[in-house]
C-alpha positions in Angstrom: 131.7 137.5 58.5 131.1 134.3 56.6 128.5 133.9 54.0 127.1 130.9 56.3 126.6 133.4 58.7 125.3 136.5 56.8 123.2 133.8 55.3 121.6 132.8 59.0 121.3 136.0 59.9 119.1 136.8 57.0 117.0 134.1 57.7 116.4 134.6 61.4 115.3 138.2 60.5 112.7 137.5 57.7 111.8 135.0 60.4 111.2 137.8 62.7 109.9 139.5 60.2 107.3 137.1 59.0 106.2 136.6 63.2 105.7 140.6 63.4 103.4 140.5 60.5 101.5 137.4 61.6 101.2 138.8 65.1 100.0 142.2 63.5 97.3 140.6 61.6 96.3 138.6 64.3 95.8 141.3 66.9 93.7 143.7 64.3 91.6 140.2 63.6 90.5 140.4 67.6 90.2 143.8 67.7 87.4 143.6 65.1 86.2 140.8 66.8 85.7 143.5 69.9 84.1 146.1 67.6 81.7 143.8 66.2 80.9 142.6 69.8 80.1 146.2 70.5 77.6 145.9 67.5 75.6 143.9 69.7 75.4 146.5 72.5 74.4 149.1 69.8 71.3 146.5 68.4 70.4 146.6 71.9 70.3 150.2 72.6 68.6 151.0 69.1 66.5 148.6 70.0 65.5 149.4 73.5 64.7 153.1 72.5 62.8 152.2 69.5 60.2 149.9 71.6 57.5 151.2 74.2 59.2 152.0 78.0 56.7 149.0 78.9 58.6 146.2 76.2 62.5 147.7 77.1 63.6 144.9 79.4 62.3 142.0 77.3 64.3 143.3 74.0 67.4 144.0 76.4 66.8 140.0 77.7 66.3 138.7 74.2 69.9 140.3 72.9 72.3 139.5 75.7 70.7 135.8 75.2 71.6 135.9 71.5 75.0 136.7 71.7 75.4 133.9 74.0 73.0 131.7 72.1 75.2 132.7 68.7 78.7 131.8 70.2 77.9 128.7 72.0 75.8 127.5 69.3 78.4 128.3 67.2 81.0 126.6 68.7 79.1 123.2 68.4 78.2 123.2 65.1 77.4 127.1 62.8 81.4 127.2 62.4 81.8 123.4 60.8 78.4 123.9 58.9 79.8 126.9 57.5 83.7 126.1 57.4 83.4 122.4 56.5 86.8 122.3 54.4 87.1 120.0 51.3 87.4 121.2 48.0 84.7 123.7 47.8 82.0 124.1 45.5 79.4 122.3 47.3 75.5 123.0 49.2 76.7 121.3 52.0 78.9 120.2 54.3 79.9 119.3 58.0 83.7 118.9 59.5 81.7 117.6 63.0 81.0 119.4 66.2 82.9 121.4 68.3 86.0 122.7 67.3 89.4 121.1 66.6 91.9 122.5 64.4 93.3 119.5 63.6 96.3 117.0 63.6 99.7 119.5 62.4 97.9 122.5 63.0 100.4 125.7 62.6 99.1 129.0 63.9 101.9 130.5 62.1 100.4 128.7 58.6 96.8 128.4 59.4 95.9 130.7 56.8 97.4 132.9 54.5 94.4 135.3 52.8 96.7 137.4 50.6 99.0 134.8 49.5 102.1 136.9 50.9 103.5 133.3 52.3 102.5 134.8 56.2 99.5 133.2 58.0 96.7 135.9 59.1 95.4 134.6 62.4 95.5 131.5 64.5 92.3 129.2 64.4 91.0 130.6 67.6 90.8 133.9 66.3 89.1 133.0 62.9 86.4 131.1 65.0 85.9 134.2 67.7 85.5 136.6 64.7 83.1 134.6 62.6 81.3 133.8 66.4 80.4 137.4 66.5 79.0 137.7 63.0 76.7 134.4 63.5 74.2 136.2 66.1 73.9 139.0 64.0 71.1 137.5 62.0 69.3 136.7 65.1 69.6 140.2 66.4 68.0 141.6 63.4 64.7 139.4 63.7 64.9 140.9 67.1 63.7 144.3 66.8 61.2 143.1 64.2 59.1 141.1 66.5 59.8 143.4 69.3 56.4 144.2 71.5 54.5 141.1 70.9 56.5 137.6 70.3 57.3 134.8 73.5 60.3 134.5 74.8 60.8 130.9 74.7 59.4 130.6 71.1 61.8 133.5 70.3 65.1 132.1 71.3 64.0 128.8 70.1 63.9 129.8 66.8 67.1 132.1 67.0 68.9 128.9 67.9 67.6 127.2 65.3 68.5 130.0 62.9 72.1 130.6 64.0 73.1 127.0 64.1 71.3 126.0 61.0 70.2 128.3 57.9 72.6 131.1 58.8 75.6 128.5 58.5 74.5 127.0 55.5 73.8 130.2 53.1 77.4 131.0 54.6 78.8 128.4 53.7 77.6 128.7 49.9 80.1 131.9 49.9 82.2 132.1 52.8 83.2 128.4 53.2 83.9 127.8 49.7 80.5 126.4 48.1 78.8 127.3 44.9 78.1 130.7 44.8 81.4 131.4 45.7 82.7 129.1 42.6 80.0 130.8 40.3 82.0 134.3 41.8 79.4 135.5 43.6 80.8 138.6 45.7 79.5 139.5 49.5 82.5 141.2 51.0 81.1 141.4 54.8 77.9 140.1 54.6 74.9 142.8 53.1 73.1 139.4 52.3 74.8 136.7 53.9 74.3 138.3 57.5 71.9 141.3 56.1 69.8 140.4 54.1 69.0 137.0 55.5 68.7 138.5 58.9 66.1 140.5 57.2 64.3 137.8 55.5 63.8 136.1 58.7 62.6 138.7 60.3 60.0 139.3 57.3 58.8 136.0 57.9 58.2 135.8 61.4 56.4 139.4 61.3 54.2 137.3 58.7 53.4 134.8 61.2 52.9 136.8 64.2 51.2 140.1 62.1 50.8 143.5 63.6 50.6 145.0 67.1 47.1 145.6 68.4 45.6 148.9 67.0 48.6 149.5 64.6 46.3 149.1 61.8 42.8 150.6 62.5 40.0 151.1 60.0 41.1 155.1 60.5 44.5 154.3 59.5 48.0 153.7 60.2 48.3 154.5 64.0 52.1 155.5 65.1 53.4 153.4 68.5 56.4 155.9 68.9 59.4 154.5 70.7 60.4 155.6 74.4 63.8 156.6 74.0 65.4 158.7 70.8 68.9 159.2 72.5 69.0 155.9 73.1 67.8 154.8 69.7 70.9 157.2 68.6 73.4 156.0 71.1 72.9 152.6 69.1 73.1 153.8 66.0 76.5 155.6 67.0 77.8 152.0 68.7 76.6 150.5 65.4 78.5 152.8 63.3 81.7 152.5 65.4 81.5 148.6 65.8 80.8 148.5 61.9 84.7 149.8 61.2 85.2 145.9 63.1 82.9 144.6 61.0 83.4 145.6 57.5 87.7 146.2 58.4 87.8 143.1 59.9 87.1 141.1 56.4 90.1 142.3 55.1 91.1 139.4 57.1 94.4 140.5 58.1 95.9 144.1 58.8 96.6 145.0 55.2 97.6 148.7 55.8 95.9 149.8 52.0 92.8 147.5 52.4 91.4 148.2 55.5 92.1 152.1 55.3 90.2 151.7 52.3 87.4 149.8 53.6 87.3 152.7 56.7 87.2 155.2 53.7 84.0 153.9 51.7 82.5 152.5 55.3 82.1 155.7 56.3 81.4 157.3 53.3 78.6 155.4 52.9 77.2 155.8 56.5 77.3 160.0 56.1 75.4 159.8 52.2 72.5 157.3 54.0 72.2 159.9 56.2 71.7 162.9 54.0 70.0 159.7 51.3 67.4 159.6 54.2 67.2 163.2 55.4 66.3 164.6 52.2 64.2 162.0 51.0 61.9 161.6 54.5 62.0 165.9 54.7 60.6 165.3 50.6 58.1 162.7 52.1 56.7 164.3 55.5 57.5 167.9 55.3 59.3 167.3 59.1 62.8 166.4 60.1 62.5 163.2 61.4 65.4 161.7 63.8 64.3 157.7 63.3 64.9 157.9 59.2 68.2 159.6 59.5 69.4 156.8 62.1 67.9 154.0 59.8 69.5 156.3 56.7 72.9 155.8 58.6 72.4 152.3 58.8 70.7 151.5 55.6 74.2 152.9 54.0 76.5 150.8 56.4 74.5 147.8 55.5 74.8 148.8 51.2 78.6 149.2 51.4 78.7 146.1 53.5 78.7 143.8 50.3 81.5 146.3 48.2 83.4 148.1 50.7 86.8 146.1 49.5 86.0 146.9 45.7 83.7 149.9 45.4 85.6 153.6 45.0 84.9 156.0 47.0 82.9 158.4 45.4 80.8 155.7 43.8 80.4 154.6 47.9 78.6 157.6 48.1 76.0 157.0 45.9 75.5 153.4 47.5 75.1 154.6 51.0 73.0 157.8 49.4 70.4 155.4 47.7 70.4 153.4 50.6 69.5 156.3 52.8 66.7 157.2 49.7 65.4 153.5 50.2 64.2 154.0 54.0 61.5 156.0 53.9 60.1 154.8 50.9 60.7 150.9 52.2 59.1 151.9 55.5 55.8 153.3 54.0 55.6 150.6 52.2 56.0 147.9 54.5 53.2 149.7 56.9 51.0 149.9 53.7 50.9 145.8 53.5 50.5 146.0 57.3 54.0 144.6 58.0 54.7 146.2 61.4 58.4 146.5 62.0 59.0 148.4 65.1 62.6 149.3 64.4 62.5 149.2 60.6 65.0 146.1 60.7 63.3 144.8 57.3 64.1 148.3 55.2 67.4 148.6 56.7 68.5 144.6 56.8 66.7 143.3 54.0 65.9 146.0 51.3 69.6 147.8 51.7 71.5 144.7 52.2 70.1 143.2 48.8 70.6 147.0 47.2 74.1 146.4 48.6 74.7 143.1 46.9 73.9 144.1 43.6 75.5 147.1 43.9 78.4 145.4 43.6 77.5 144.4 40.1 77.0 147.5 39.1 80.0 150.0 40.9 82.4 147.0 41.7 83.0 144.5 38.9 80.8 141.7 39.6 78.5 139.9 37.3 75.2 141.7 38.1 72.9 138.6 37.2 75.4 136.6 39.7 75.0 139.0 42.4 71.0 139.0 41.8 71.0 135.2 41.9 72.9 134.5 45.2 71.1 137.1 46.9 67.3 135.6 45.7 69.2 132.1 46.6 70.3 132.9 50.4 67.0 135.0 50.6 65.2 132.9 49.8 66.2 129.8 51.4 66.3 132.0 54.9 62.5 133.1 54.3 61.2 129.6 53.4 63.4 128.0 56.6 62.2 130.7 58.8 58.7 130.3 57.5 58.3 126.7 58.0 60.6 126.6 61.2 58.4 129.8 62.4 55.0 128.0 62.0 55.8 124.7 63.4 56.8 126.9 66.7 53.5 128.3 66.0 51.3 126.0 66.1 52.9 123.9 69.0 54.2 126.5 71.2 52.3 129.2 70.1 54.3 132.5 69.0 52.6 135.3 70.3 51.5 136.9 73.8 47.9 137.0 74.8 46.5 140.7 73.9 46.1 141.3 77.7 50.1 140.8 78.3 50.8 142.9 75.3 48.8 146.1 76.7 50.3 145.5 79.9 54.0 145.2 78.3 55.9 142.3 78.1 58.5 143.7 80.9 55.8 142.4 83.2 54.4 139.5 81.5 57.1 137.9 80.9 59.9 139.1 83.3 58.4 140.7 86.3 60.1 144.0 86.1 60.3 147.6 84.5 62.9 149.1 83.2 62.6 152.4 84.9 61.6 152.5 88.7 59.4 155.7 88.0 57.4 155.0 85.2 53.8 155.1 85.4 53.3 151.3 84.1 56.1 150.0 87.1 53.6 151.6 89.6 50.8 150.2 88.0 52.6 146.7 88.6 53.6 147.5 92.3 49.7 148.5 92.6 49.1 145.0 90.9 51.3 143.1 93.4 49.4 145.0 96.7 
């Protein structure tokens, strides 16, 4: 055999090497894309059984038209907002509507995250993937507002948020801009998609305040949910859709980094649990089912920020003072009268910034870094969602009339009930007699 030939040969099996690898990333890429899509059936099911039976169909209504507000939205403008190429370092920036990946685009060489020579995934897929993130945010404000918010106001300004502020303050990291030049570090997004989903929420349960009789001159009233297996059949979906999420930003199939990233992901999920447990049992003297689900959460969302840099162990005692933070976030929040029906502001917003700066302290980051992009993309969220929020407010109005709120926005707003036998669907039949 001729060196010419042995020489070919060699050639056309890194080739085939190189294709295996790049098809290998590629397919783990859309198969987080898939778990993180099954996020969005978990918000809704945490949702749903955290909200009255009477309010169930408007908060299923609101997330299937997020995820399809996020993507399309998304697709004409979030992903050039928040990808808009050049050499980085800016505030701003905007490679134009749609999507087009260009003149000489490669899938083979689109991108290459690890600098092993091998492109990750083709354009398509690194749009899908970041599509699924982008509603996230919107989700979150969701379950805040639940029980007493209009629908058209609502989407409105979930539109708004995923094809504006969301893309910006991810662009700042994500697409190059200045807090990614100043080395701020947000591995999956605890304030980036978190945190700012959290602040947004906090500013819209501002504008619309409490439910009627939350807050009476007696006290704190509780409006328990309807449904704790389904409340935990989301949090379960959540958990399993977060090994997509957080696995997924590896950004290509990188057998150490995502089994690590699985490791301290889970981790983290089991300490919030036990974080919350222990400090709620501490707290209320009762076992109660609603802080250990937000505990699992509140330590997916901490970990979110670290899970490529943080050890192990140390994982455990993010997602454990995550758990901690719930109960003590929730009492809090209900002390300033900010009712939260599912608790997305402790879990989003408190955990995701614990989880940022975290980072600073268990994963080599500068800490003052990590506390100023998180007060930057915080804070920009709450003042876009405030003034964006109020201007719905005081032209479309934001909030139901306190009649359609006792009678549950399942009939107010969509005619229907969620379950055929519930006292509040007779009621309604009665109503239509």
């Amino acid at each position: 055999m001729s060196a010419l030939t042995i020489y070919l040969l060699t050639i056309h099996k890194l080739i085939d090497m190189d294709l295996g690898l790049f098809t290998a990333n590629n397919i783990w890429m859309l198969v987080s894309t898939v778990l993180v899509f099954i996020m969005h059936l978990g918000f809704s099911s945490l949702e749903a059984g955290f909200v009255q039976k009477k309010n169930v169909v408007n908060i299923l209504f609101k997330n299937a038209m997020i995820i399809a507000i996020g993507i399309l939205t998304y697709y004409i403008m979030g992903f050039n907002l928040m990808y808009p190429g050049g050499e980085g370092g800016g505030f701003f920036g905007f490679a134009g509507f749609g999507l087009n990946p260009g003149e000489g685009y490669v899938p083979y060489e689109y991108v290459d995250n690890n600098g092993d020579g091998v492109g990750d995934y083709t354009y398509w897929t690194d749009f899908i993937f970041q599509a699924m993130f982008a509603a996230t945010a919107a989700t979150i404000v969701s379950g805040a507002v639940a029980e007493r918010i209009k629908l058209g106001p609502f989407l409105l300004f979930a539109t708004l948020l995923v094809a504006i502020c969301y893309p910006i303050t991810g662009m700042w990291k994500w697409g190059l801009g200045w807090l990614d030049a100043k080395g701020f570090a947000d591995f999956a997004g605890s304030t980036l998609v978190h945190a700012s989903g959290g602040a947004a929420a906090l500013a819209m349960v501002i504008l619309l305040g409490p439910r009627s009789g939350k807050y009476t001159s007696k006290g704190i009233k509780p409006i328990p949910g309807h449904s704790m297996p389904l409340a935990a059949i989301g949090v379960f979906l959540l958990w399993f859709g977060w090994f997509g999420f957080n696995g997924g930003s590896v950004l290509n199939a990188d057998p150490e980094g995502v089994s690590l990233v699985f490791v301290t992901t889970s981790l983290a999920a089991s300490a919030g649990a036990i974080g919350a447990f222990t400090a709620s049992y501490l707290m209320f003297k009762s076992f109660d089912l609603s802080m250990v689900l937000n505990g699992i959460l509140g330590g997916l969302v901490g970990i979110t920020a670290g899970a490529d840099v943080i050890s192990p162990g140390m994982s455990i005692v993010v997602g454990a003072i995550a758990g901690v933070i719930i109960p003590f976030s929730v009492v809090f929040f209900d002390k300033i009268k900010i009712d939260d029906p599912v608790g997305a502001t402790s879990v989003h917003l408190v955990c995701g910034v614990w989880g940022t700066l975290a980072v600073g302290i268990f994963g080599g980051a500068n800490f003052l870094i990590q506390l100023l992009g998180t007060l930057s993309v915080v804070g920009f969220t709450f003042v876009f969602s405030i003034v964006v929020g109020y201007a719905i407010k005081v032209t479309m109005g934001l909030r139901v009339s306190e009649e359609e709120e006792m009678k549950g926005l399942d009939i107010g707003e969509h005619d229907m009930m969620a379950y055929a036998d519930s006292v509040e669907n007779a009621a309604f039949n009665l109503s239509m007699k």
